[in-house]
Predicted model as a PDB file, atoms N, CA, C, CB and O in Angstrom, pLDDT in the B-factor column:
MODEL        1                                                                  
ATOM      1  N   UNK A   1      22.384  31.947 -27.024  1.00 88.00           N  
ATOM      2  CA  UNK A   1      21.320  31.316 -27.773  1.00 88.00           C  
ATOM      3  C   UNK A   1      21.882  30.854 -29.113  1.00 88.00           C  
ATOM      4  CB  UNK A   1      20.121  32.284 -27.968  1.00 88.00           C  
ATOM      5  O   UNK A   1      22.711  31.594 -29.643  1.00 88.00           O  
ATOM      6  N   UNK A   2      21.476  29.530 -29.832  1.00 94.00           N  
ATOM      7  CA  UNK A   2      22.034  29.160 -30.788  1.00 94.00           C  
ATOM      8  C   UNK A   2      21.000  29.804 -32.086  1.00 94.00           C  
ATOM      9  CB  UNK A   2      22.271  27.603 -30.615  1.00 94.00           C  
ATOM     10  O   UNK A   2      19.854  30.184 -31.848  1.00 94.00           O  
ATOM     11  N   UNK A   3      21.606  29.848 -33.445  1.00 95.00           N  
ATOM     12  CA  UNK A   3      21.181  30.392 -34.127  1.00 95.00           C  
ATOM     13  C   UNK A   3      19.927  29.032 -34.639  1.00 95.00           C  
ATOM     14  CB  UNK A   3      22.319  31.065 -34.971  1.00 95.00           C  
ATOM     15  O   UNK A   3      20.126  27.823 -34.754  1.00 95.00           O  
ATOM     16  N   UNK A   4      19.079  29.567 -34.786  1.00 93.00           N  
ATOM     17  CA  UNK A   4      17.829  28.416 -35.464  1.00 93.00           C  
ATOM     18  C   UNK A   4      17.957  27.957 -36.617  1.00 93.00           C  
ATOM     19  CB  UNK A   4      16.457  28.900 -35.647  1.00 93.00           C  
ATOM     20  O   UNK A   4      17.139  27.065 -36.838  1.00 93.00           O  
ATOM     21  N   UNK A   5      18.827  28.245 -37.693  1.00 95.00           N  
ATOM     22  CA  UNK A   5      18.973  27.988 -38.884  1.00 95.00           C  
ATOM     23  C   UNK A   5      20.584  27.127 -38.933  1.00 95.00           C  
ATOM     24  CB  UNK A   5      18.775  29.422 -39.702  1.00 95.00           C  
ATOM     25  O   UNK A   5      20.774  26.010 -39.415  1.00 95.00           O  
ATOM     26  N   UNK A   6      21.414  27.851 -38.411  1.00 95.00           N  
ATOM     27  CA  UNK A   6      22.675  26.879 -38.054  1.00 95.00           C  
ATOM     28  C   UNK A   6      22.580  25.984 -37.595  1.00 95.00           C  
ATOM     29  CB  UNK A   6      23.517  27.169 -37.387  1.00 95.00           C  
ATOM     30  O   UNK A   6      23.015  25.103 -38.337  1.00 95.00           O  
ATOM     31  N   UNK A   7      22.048  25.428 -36.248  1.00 92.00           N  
ATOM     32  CA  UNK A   7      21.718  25.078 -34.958  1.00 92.00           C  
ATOM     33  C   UNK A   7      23.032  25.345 -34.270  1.00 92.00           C  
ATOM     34  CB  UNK A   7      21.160  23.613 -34.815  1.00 92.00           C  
ATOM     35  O   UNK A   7      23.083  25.553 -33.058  1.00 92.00           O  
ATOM     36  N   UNK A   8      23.794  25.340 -34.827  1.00 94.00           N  
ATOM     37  CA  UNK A   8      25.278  24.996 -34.020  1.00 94.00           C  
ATOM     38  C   UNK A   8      26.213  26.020 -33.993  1.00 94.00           C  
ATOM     39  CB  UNK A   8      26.101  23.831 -34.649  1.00 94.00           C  
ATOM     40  O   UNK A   8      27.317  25.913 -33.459  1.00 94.00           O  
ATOM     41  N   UNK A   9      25.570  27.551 -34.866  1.00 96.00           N  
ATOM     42  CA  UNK A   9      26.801  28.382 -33.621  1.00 96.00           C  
ATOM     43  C   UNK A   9      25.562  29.871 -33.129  1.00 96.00           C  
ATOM     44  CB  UNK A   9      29.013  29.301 -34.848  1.00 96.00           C  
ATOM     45  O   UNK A   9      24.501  30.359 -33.519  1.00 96.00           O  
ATOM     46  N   UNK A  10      26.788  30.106 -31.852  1.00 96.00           N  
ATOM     47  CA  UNK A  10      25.787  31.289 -30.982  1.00 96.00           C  
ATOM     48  C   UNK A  10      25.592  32.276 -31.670  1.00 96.00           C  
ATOM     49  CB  UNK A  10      26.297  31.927 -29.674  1.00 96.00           C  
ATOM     50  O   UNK A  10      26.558  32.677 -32.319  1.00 96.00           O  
ATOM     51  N   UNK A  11      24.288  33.021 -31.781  1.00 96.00           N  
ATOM     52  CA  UNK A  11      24.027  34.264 -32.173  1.00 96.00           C  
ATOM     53  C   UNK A  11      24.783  35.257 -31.362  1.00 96.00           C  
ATOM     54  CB  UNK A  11      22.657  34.483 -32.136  1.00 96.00           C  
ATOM     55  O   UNK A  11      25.210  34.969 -30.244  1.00 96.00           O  
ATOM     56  N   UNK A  12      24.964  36.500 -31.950  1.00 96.00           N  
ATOM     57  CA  UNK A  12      25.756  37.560 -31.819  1.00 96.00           C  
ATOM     58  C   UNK A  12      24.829  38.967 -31.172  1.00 96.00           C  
ATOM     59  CB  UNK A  12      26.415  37.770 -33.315  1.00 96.00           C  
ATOM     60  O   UNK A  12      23.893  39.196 -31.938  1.00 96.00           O  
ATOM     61  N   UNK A  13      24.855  39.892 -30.040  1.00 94.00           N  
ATOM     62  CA  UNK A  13      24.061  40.397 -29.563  1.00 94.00           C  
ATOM     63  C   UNK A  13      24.502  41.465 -29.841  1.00 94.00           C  
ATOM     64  CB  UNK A  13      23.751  40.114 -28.517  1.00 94.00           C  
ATOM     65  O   UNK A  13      25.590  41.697 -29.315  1.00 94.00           O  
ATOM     66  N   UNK A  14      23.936  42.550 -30.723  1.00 91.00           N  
ATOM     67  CA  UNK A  14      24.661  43.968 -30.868  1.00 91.00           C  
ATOM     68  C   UNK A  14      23.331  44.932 -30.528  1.00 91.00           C  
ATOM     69  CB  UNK A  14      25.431  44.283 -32.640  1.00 91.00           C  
ATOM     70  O   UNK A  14      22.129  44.762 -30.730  1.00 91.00           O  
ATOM     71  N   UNK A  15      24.023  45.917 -29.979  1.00 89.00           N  
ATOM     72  CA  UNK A  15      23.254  47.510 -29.791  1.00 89.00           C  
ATOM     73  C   UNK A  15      22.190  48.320 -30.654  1.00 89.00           C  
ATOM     74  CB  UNK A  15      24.282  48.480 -29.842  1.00 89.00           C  
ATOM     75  O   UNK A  15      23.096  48.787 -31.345  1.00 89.00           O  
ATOM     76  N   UNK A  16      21.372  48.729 -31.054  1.00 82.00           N  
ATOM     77  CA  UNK A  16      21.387  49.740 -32.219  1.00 82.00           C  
ATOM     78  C   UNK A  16      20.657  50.731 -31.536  1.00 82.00           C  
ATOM     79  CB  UNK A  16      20.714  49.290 -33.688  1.00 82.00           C  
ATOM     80  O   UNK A  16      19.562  50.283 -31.197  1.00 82.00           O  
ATOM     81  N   UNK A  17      20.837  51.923 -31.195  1.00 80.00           N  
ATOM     82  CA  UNK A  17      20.138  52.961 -30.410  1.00 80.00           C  
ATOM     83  C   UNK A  17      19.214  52.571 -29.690  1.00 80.00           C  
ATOM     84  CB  UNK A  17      19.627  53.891 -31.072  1.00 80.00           C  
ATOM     85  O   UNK A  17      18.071  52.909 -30.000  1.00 80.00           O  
ATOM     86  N   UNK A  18      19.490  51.548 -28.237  1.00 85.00           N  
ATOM     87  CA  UNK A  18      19.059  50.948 -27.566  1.00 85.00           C  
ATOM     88  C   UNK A  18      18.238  49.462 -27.789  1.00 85.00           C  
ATOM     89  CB  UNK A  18      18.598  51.787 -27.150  1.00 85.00           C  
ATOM     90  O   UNK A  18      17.682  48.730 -26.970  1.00 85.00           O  
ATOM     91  N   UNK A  19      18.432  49.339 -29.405  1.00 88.00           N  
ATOM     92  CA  UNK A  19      17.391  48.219 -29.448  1.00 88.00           C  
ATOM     93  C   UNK A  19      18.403  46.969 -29.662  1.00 88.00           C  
ATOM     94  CB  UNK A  19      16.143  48.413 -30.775  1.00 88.00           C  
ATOM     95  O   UNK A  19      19.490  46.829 -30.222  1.00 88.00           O  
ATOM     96  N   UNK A  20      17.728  46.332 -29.115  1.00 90.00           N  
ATOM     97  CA  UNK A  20      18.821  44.823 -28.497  1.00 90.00           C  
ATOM     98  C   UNK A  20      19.067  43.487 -30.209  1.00 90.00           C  
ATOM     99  CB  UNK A  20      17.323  43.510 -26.585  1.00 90.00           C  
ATOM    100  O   UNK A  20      18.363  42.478 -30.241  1.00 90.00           O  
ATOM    101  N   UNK A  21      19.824  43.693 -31.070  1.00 92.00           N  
ATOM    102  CA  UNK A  21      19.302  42.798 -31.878  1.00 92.00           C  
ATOM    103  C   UNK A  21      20.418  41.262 -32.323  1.00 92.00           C  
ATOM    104  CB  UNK A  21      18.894  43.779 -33.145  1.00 92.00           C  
ATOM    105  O   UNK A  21      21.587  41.231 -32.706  1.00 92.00           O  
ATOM    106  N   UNK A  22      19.586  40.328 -32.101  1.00 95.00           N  
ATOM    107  CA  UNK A  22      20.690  39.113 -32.327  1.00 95.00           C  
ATOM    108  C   UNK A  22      20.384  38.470 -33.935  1.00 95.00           C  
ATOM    109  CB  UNK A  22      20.429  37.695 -30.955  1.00 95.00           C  
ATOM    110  O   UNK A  22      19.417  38.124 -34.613  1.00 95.00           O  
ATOM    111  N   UNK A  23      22.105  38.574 -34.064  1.00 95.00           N  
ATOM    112  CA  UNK A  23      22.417  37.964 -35.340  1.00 95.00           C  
ATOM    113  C   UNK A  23      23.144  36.743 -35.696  1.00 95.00           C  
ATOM    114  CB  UNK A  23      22.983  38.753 -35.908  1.00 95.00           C  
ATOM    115  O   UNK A  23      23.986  36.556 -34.817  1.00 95.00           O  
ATOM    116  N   UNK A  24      23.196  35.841 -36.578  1.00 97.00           N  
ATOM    117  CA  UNK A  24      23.767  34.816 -36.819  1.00 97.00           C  
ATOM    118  C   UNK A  24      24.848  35.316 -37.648  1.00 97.00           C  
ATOM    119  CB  UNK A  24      22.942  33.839 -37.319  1.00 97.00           C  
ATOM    120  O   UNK A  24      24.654  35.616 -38.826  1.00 97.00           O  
ATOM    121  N   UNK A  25      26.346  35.450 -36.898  1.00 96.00           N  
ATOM    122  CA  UNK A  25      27.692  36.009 -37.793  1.00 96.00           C  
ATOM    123  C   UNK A  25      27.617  35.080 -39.005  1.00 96.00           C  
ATOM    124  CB  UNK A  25      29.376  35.838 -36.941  1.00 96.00           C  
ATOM    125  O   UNK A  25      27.829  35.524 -40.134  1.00 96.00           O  
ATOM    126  N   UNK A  26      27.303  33.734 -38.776  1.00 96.00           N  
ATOM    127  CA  UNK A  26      27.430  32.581 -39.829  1.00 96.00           C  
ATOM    128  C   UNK A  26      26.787  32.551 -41.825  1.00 96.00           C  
ATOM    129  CB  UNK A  26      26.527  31.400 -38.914  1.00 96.00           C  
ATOM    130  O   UNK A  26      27.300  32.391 -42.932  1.00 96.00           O  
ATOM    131  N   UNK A  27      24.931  32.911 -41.039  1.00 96.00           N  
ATOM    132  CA  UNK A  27      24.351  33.062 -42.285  1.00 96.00           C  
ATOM    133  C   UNK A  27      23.469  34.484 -42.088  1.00 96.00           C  
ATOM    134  CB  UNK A  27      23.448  31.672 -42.697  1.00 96.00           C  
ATOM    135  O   UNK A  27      22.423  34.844 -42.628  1.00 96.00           O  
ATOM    136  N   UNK A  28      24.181  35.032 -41.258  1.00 95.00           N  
ATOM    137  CA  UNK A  28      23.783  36.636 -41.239  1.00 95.00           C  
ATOM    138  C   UNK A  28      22.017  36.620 -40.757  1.00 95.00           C  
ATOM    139  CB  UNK A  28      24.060  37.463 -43.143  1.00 95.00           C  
ATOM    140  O   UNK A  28      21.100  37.005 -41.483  1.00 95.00           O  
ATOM    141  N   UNK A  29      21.989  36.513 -40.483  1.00 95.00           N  
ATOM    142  CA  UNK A  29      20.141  35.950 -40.298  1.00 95.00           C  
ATOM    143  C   UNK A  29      19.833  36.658 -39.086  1.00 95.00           C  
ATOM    144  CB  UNK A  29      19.732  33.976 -39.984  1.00 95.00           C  
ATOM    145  O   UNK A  29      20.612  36.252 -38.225  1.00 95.00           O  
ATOM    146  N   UNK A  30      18.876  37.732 -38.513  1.00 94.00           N  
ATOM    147  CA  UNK A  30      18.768  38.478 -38.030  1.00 94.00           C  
ATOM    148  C   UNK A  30      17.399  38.057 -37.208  1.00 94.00           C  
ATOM    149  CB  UNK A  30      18.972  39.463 -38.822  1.00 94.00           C  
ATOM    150  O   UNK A  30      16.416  37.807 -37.906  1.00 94.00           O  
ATOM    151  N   UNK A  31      17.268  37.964 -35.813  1.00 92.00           N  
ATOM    152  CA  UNK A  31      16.202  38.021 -35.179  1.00 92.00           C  
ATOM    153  C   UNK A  31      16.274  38.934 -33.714  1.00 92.00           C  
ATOM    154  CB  UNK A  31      15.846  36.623 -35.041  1.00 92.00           C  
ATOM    155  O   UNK A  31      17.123  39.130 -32.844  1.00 92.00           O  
ATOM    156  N   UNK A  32      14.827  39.380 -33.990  1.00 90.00           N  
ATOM    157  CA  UNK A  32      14.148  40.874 -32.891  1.00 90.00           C  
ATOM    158  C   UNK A  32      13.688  39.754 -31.576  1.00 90.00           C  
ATOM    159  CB  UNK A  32      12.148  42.103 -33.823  1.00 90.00           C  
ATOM    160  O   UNK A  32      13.559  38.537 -31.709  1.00 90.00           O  
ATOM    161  N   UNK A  33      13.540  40.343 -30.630  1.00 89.00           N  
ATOM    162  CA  UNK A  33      13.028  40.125 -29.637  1.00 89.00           C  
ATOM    163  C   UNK A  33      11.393  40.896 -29.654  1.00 89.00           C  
ATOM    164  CB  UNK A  33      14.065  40.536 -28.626  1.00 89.00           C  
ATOM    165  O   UNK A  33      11.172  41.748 -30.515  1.00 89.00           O  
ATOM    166  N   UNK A  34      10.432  40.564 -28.764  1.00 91.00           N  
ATOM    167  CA  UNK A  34       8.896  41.329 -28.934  1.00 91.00           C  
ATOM    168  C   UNK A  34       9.109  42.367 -28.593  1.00 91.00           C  
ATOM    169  CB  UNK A  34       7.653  40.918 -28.192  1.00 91.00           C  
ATOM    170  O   UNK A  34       9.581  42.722 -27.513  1.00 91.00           O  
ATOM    171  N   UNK A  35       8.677  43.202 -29.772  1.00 91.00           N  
ATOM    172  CA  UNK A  35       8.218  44.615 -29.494  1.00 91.00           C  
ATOM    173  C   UNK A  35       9.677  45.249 -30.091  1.00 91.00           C  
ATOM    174  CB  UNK A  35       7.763  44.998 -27.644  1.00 91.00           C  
ATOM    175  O   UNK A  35       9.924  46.455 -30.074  1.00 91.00           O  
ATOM    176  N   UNK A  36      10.405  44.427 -30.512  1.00 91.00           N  
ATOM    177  CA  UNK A  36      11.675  45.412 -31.224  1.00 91.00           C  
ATOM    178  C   UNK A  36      11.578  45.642 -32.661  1.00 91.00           C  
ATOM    179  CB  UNK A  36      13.179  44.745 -31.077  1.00 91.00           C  
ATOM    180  O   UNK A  36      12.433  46.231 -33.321  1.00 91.00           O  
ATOM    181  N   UNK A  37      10.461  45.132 -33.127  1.00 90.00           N  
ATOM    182  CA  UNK A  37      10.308  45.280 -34.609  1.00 90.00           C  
ATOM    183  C   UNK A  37       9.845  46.762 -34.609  1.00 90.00           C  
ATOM    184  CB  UNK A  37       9.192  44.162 -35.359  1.00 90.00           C  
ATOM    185  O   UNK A  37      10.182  47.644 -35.400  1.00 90.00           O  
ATOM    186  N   UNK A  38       8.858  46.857 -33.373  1.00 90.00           N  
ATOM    187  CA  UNK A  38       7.972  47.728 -33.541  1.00 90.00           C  
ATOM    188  C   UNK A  38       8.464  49.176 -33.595  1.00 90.00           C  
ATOM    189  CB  UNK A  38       7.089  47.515 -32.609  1.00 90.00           C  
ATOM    190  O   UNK A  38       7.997  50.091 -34.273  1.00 90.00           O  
ATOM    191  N   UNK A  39       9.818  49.212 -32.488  1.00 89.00           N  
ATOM    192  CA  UNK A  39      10.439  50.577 -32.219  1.00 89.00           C  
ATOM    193  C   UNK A  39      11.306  50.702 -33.426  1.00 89.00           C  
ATOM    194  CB  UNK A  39      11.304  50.711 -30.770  1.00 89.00           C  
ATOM    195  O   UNK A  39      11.557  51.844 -33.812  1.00 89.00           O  
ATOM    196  N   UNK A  40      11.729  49.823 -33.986  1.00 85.00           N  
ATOM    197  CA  UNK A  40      12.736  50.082 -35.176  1.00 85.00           C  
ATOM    198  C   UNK A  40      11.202  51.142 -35.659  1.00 85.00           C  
ATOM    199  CB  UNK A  40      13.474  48.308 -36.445  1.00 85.00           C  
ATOM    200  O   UNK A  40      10.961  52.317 -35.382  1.00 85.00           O  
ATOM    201  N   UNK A  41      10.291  50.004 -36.563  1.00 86.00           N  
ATOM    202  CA  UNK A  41       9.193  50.828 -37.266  1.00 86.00           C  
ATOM    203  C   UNK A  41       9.053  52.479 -37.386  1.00 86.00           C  
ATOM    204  CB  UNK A  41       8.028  50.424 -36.611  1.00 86.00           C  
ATOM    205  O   UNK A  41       9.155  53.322 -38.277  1.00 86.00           O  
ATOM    206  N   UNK A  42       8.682  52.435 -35.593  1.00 86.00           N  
ATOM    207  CA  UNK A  42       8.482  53.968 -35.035  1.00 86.00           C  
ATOM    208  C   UNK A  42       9.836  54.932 -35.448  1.00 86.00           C  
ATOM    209  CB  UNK A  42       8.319  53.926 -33.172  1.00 86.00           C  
ATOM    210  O   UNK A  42       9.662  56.108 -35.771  1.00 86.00           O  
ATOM    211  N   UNK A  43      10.723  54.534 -35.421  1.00 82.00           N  
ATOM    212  CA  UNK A  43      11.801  55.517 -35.168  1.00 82.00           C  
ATOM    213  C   UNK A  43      12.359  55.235 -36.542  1.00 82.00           C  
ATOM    214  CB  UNK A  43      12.858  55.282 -33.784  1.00 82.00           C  
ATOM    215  O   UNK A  43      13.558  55.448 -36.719  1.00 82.00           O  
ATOM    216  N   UNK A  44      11.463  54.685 -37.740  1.00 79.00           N  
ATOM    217  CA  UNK A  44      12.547  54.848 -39.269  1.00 79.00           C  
ATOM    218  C   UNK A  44      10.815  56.067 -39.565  1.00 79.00           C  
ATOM    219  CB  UNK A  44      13.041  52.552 -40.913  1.00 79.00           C  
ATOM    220  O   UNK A  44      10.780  57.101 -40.232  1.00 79.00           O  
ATOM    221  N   UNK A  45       9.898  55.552 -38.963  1.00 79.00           N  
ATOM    222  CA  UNK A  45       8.925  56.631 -39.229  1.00 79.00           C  
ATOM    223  C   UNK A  45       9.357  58.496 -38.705  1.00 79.00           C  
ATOM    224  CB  UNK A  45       7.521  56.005 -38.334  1.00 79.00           C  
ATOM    225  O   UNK A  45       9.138  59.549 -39.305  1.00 79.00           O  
ATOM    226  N   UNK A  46       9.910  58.275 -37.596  1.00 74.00           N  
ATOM    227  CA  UNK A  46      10.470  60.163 -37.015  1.00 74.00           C  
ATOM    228  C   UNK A  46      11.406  60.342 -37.648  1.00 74.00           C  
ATOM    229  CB  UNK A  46      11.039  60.614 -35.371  1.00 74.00           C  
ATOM    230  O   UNK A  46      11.596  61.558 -37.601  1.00 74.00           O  
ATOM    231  N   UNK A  47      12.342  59.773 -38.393  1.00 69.00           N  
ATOM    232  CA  UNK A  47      13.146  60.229 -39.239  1.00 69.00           C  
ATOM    233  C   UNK A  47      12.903  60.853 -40.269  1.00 69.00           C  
ATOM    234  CB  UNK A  47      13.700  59.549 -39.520  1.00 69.00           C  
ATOM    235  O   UNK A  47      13.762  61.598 -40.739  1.00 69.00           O  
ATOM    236  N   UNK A  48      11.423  60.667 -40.987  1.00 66.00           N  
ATOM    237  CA  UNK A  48      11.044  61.151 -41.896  1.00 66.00           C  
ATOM    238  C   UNK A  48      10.797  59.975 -43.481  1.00 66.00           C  
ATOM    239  CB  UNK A  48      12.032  62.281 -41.885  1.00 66.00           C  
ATOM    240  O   UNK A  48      11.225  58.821 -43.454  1.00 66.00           O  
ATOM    241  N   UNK A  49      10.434  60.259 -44.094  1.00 64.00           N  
ATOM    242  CA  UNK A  49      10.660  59.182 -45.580  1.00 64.00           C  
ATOM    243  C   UNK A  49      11.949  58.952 -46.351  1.00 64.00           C  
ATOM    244  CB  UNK A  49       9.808  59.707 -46.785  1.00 64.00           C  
ATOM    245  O   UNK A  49      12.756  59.813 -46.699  1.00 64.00           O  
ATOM    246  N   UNK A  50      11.994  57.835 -46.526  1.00 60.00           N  
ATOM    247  CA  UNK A  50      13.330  57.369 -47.609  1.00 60.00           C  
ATOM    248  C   UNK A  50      13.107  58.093 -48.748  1.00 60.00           C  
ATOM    249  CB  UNK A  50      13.444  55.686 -48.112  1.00 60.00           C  
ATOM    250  O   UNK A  50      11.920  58.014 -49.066  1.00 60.00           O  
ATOM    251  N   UNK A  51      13.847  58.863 -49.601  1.00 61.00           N  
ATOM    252  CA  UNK A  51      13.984  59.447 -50.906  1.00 61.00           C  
ATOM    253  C   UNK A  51      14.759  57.930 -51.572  1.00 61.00           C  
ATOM    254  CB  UNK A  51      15.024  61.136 -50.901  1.00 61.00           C  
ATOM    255  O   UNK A  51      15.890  57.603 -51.213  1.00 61.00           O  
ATOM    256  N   UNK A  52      13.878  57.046 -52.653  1.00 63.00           N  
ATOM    257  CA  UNK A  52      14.873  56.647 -53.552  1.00 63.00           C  
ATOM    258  C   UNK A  52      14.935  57.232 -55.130  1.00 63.00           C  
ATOM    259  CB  UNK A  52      14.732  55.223 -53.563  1.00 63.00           C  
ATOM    260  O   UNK A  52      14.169  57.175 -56.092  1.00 63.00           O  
ATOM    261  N   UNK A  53      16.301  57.843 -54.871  1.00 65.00           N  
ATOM    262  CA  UNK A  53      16.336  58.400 -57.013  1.00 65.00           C  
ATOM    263  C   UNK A  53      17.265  57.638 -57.782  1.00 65.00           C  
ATOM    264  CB  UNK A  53      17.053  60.272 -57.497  1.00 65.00           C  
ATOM    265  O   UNK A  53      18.484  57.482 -57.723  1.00 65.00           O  
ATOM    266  N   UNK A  54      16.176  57.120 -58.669  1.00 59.00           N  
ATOM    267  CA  UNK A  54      17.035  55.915 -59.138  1.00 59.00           C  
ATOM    268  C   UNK A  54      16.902  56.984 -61.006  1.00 59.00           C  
ATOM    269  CB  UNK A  54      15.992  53.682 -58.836  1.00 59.00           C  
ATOM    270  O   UNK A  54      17.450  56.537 -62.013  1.00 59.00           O  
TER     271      UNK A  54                                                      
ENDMDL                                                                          
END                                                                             
């Protein structure tokens, strides 16, 4: 699949604990497939909360 913002080079298909996610190596630009936003969501939620101490 070509990247939508390049048009002209292929997105990049990597793993992340089963969730399928394609990236544009070019301008880094990141798109989910349906329903992969959602499991990221779920599973940064069972991890528990981000601590930021700034």
């Amino acid at each position: 699949m070509k990247c939508p913002i390049c048009t002209d080079v292929n997105l990049t298909m990597s793993d992340r604990q089963g969730i399928e996610i394609d990236y544009c190596p070019q301008c880094r630009g990141v798109w989910l497939d349906r329903g992969e936003l959602d499991k990221l969501i779920e599973r940064s939620v069972a991890d528990g909360p981000v601590l930021d101490f700034v």
